[in-house]
N, C-alpha and C positions, 0 to 999 in steps of 0.2 A: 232804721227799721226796728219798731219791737213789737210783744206780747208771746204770747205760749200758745196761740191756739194754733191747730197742724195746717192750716192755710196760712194764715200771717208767719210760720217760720220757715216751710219749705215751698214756698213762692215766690214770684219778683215783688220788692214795691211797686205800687201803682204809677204809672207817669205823673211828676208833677208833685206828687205826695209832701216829698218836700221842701218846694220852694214856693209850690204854690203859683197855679193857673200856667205852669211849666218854665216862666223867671228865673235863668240864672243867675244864680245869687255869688259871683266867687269872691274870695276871701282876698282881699289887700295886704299888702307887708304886714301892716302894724296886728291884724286880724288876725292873719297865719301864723305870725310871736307872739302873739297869746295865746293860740290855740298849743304850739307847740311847747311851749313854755310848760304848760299845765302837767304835760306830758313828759318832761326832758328825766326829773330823778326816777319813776317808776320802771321808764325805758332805759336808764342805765343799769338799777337794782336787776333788771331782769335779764339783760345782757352779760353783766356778771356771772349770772348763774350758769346764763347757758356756754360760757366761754370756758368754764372748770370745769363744768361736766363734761365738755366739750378737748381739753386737755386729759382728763383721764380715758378717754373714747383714744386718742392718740397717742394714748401710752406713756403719758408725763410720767414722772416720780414728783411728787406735789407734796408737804408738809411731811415731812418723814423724818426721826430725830435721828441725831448721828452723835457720839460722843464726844467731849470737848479735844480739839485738841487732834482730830481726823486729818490723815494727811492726805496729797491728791489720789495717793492711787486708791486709799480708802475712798476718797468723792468718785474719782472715776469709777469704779464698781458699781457700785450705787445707780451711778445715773444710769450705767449700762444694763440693770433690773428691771428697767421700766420693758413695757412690748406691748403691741396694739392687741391685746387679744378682747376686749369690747369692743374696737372699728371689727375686728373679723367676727366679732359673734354679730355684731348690727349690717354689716354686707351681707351675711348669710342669710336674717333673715327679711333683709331688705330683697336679695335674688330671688325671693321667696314670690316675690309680690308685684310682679311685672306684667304690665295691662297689654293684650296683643290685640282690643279690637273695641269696639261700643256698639250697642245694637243699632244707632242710625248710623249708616254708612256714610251720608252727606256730611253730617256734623263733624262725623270721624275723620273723614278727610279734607273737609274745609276749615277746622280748628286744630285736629291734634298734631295730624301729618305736618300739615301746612306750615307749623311752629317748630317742628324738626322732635317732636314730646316724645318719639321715641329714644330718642337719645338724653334727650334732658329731663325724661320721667324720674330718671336711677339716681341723679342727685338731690331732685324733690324730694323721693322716696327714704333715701339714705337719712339724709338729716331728720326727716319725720318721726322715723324709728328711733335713731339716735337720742335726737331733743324732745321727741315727743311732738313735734310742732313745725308743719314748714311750709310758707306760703306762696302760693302763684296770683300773679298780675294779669287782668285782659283789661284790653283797651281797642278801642275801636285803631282801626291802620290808618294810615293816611287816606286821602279819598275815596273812604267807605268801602275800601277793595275787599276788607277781612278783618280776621281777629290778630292779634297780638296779644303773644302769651307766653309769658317769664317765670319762669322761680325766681322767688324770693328768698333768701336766705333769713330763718330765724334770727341769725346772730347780730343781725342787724334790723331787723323789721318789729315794729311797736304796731298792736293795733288793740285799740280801744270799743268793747261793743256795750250797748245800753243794756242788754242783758245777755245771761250767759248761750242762752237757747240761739239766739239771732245769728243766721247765716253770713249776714254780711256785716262789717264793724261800720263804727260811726265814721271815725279816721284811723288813720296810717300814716306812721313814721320811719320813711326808710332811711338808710345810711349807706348811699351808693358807693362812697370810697373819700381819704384824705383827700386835701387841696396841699398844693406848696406852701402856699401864703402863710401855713402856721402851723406846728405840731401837736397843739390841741386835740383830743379826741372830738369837741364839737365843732373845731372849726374845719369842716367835710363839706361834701357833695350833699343834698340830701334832695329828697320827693316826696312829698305828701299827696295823701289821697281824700277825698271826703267824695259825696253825694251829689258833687255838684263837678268838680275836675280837678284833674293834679295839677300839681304846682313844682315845677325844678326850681331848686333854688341854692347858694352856696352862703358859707357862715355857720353861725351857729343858728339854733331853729330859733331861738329866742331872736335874733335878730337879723331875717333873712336878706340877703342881698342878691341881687342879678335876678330877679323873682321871674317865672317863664310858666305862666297859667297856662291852662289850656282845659276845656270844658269837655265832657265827657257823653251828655246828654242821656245820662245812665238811670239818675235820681236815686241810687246807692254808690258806696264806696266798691270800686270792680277789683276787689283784693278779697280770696279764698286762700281757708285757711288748710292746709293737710294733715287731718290729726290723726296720730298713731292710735290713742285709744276714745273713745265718747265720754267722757266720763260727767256722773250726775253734777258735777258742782269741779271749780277749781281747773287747774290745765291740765292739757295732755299729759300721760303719764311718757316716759320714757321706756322705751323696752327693755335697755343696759344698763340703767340706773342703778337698777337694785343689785345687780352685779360686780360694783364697787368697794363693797369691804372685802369680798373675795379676790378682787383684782386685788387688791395693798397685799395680802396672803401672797398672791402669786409672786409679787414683788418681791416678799422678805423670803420667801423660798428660794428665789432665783438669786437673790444676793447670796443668801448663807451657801448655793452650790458653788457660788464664782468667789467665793471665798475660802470652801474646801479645794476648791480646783488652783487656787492661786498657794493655798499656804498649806493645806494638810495634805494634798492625793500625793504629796514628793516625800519620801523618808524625810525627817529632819535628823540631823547627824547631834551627836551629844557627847564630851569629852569629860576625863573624870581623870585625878591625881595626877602630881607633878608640879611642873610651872608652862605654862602654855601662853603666848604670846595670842594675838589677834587670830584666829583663823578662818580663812577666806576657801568657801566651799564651789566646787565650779566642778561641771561635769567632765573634765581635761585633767583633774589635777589628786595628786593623792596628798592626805592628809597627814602628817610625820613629826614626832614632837622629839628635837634635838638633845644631845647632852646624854650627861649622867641620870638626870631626872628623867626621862623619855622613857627609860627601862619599868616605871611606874604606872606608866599614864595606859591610862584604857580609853577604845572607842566603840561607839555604837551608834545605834540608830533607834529614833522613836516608831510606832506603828502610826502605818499610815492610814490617814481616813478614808474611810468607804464612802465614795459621791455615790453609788447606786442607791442607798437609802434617799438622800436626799433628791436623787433625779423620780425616787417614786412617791415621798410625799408632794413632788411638787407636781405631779400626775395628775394626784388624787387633788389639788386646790383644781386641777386643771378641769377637772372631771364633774367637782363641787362646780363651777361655774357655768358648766353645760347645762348640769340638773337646772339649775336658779334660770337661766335664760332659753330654756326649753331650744337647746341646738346640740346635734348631736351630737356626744363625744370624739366620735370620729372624723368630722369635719374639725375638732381642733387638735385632737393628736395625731390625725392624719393614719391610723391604724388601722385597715381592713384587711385582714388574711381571710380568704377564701370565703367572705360571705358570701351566700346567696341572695339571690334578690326579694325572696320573702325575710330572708333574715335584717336585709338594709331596709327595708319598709317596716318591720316591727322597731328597728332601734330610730327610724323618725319619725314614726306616729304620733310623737308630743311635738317634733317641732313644725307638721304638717297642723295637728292642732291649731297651734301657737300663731302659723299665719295665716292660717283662716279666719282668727279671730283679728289679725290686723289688716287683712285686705276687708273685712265688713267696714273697718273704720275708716282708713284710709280708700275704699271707693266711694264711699258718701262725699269725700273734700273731691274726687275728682271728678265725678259724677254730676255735683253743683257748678264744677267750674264749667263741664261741659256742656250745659244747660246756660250756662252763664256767657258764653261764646255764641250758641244759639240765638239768646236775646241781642246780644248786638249784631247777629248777622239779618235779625228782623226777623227769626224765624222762630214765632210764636207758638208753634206746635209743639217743635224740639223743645223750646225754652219748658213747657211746661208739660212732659213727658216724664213724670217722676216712677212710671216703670220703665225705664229706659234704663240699661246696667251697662257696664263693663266689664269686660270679659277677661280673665288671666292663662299668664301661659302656664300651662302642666308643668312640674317642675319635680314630681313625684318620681323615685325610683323604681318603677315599671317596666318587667320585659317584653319586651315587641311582642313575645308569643303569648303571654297574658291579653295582653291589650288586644291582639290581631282577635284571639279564641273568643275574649267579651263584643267586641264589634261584630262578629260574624252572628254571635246568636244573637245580639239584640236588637240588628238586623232581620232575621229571619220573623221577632215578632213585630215589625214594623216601626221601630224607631227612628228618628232624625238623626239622616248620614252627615248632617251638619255638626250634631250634637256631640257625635259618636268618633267623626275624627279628629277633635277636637283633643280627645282621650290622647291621644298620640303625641311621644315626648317629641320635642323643638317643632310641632307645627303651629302656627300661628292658628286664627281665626280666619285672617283671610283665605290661608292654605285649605281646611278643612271646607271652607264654605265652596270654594271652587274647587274643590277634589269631589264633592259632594254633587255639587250639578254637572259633573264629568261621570260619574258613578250611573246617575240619574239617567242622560242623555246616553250613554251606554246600553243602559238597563230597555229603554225605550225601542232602540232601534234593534236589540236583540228580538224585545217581543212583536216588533215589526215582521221582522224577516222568519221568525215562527210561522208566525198566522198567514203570510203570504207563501210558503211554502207549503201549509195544509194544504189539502183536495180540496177544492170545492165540493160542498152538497149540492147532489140533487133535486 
């Protein structure tokens, strides 16, 4: 599928479009290794990338110089610097970003529920944020019963589009997991997708073996992609990206404290005149220098280092990494004395920001997917229902008595009680919608029993 114009990008292709008078055209071994072939160095360069970024998200210690000549416990230190603190800035504001309904209810629950997406939204999501990038598969079910709908993991999925605008790529190359047969990185499980049907197949993509077609009747490739941000040109950006020379910061802060804490916060003992053999220092033992010469010798002690300075420069990296990833300070140093709840709502107002702006991105990818679930359940309405949204859950720190006081008045001037409990921390969509026609049906039968209690006129 391609061009720029707003029908040709957020629309289905046409039946037929492209194989022409509706002809499945599917691709043979030798067809599929060269299709994949074409594809195999870009899809490694790019899996690279995302497997480092994807190590520093997990807290590696990665390229880090150490002096010649480092012994283990200097290496063990070290490694022990590393800590997930970008998996927790990208959980937080992955939690941010949790879908609890879609305006068609059918859809809703014949594609999202029916796939289990509440549950497997949150790894979609996560990686999204993370890699910037992360895809879901529909595919028609077995005898046309439903949809079938997967995440895909970036780390492994290649997709190829003719341009960058197009909703749906030309092909896809996934990498479902090793085979025994060989410890190569291509000789794997793999799937391909095109326009026409996937393909299972094992080996390497160049040269596929056990090949297990299967046609689609789609006339696009049924693989959406979820991207963290839109951007005019190039890939998704990552959310935690840019928060990586401050993570290596956090790192060398957290070595140099397990470094005052291992060798400086203890007195070191220091001796001076005389003749002094080996001395072996131990919390049990006193230190005594024999003979004639002993009457000479002095002991002391060095001052010891202050970790508090360094437990507060490495605060302050902690703090620098908030700022950059617009997530509270408080969600990573875990400090709130006595806020109020106007005071927690001012200190996340940038990261309330922050996933506002990632849920407009990332519900376009889920929003097509769901529209894209529609099309293969033949339901050409939903399919092309591009006011049709998704709805998130509140996630805002708001007190019941704020929320309950704004509900009641805007209420009183006639607002949607669907709209309005919606406002209410941990209630889903569904909850508000049916508290709402409980409210409603309430409301009715009060002004029933009113009017049939008046007098009758004369």
């Amino acid at each position: 599928m391609g061009g720029v114009g707003r029908d040709q990008v957020r629309s289905f292709p046409e039946a037929g479009a492209s194989s022409g008078e509706g002809v499945c055209l599917m691709l043979d071994e030798t067809e599929l290794g060269e299709r994949c072939a074409a594809v195999m160095k870009d899809a490694r360069q790019e899996w690279m990338r995302l497997r480092n970024l994807q190590r520093h998200i997990d807290g590696k210690v990665l390229r880090t110089w150490m002096p010649d000549g480092a012994d283990a416990e200097y290496k063990d230190l070290l490694n022990k610097s590393g800590g997930p603190w970008l998996g927790f800035s990208r959980d937080a504001i992955a939690q941010g970003c949790r879908i609890n309904g879609y305006a068609n209810e059918d859809i809703w629950n014949r594609v999202w529920r029916a796939n289990g997406m509440d549950g497997r939204q949150g790894v979609s999501t996560k990686e999204a944020v993370g890699l910037g990038k992360s895809y879901l598969m529909l595919l028609p079910a077995d005898g046309d019963q439903g949809v079938v709908m997967r995440p895909m993991s970036a780390h492994n999925t290649f997709a190829v589009y003719a341009d960058p605008w197009d909703d749906f790529p030309e092909f896809v190359l996934y990498r479902v997991g090793a085979t025994k047969q060989g410890p190569t990185f291509w000789n794997s499980q793999w799937y391909a997708f095109d326009s026409e049907g996937s393909y299972r197949f094992d080996g390497s993509p160049s040269t596929p073996q056990n090949l297990r077609p299967a046609p689609h009747g789609l006339d696009f490739a049924p693989v959406v992609r979820i991207s963290n941000s839109l951007a005019s040109e190039g890939e998704p950006q990552s959310s935690v990206e840019p928060g990586i020379p401050i993570y290596k910061r956090i790192v060398d802060a957290t070595f140099a404290l397990q470094m005052i804490q291992r060798y400086g916060a203890f007195p070191q003992k220091w001796g001076a005149g005389g003749t002094l053999g080996e001395v072996r220092v131990a919390i049990d033992s006193l230190i005594h220098a024999p003979g004639e010469a002993g009457e000479t010798v002095r002991f002391g002690t060095f001052e010891a280092a202050d970790p508090t300075k360094m437990v507060a420069a490495l605060e302050a990296h902690v703090k620098h990494l908030a700022a950059v990833l617009q997530v509270p300070p408080h969600y990573l140093l875990g400090a709130v004395v006595n806020m109020s709840a106007e005071g927690i709502a001012a200190a996340e107002s940038g990261y309330h920001r922050n996933i506002g702006d990632r849920r407009d991105a990332l519900g376009e990818g889920y929003e097509l997917a769901l529209r894209t679930g529609a099309r293969i359940l033949g339901e050409s309405a939903a399919a092309s229902a591009l006011t049709d949204q998704v709805s998130w859950a509140n996630v805002q720190s708001w007190s019941l008595a704020q929320v309950s006081d704004a509900i009641s008045k805007l209420d009183a001037v006639g607002a949607d009680l669907g709209r309005l409990f919606q406002m209410l921390p941990g209630w889903s969509r569904q909850d508000a919608l049916e508290s709402a026609g409980s409210a409603k049906d309430k409301k009715m039968l009060e002004i029933a029993a009113s009017s049939s209690s008046q007098p009758a006129r004369r």
